[in-house]
C-alpha positions as CSV (number, residue, x, y, z in Angstrom):
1,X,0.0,0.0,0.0
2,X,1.4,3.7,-0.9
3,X,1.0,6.1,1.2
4,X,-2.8,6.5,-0.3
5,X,-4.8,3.9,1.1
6,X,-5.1,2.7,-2.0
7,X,-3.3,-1.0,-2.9
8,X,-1.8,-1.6,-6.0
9,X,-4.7,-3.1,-7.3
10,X,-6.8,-0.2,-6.6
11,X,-4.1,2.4,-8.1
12,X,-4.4,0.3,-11.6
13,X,-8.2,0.2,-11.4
14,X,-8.0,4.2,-10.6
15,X,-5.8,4.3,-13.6
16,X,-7.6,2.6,-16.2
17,X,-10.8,4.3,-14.8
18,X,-8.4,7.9,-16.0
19,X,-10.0,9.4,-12.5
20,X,-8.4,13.1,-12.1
21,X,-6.6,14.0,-9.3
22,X,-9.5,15.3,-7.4
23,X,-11.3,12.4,-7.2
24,X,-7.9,10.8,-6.7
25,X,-7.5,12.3,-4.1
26,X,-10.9,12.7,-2.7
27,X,-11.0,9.0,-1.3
28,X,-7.3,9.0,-0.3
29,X,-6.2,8.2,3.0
30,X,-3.0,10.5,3.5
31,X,-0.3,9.8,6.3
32,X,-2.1,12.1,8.8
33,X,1.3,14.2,9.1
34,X,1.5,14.8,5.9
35,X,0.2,18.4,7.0
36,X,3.9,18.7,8.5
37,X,6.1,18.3,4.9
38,X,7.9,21.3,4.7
39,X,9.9,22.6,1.7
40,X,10.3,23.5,-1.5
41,X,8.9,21.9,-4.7
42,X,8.7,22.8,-8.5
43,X,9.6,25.8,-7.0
44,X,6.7,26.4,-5.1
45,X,6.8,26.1,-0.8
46,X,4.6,23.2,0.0
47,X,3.3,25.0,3.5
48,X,2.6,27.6,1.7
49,X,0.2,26.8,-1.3
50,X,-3.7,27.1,0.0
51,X,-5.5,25.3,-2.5
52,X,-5.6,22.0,-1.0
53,X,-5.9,19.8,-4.2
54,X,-2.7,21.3,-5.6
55,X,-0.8,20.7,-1.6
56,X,-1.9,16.9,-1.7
57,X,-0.5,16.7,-5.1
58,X,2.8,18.5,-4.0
59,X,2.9,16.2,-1.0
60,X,3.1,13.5,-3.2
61,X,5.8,14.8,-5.2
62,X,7.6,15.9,-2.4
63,X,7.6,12.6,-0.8
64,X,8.6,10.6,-4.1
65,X,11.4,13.4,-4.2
66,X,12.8,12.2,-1.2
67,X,12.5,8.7,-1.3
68,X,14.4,8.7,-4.6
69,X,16.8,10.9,-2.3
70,X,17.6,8.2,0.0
71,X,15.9,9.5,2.9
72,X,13.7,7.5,5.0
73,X,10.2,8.5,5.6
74,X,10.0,8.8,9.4
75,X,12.7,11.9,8.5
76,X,9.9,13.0,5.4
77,X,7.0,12.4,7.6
78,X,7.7,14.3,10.5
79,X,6.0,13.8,14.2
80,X,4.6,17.1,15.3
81,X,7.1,16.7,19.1
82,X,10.2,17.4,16.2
């Protein structure tokens, strides 16, 4: 499972069905910090951007960002004590 709630299975079904991000994202179970990713994106500060849709999306990309970094998600995907 990705950090969606969505299983692979789901994703391809989602894929074939060409669903847009909204509805994507509508059902989506996010990692409840993802509130807490901080930084900067397609040049755009993720913390900063208020229309939700586009912040979910940029979560997303932040997070494959980092993974294909090296860094490990617990570090991404911040507790709000740190």
């Amino acid at each position: 499972m990705v950090n969606t709630g969505y299983d692979e299975l789901k994703i391809q079904e989602l894929i074939k069905q060409k669903v847009t991000f909204e509805e994507f994202f509508k059902y989506a179970e996010l990692n409840p910090n993802a509130h807490l990713i901080k930084g900067v994106i397609c040049g755009y500060r993720i913390e900063e951007i208020d229309n939700t849709l586009t912040q979910q999306v940029r979560f997303l990309d932040k997070l494959v960002d980092e993974l294909a970094k090296g860094r490990k998600m617990e570090k991404i995907l911040r507790n709000e004590k740190t």
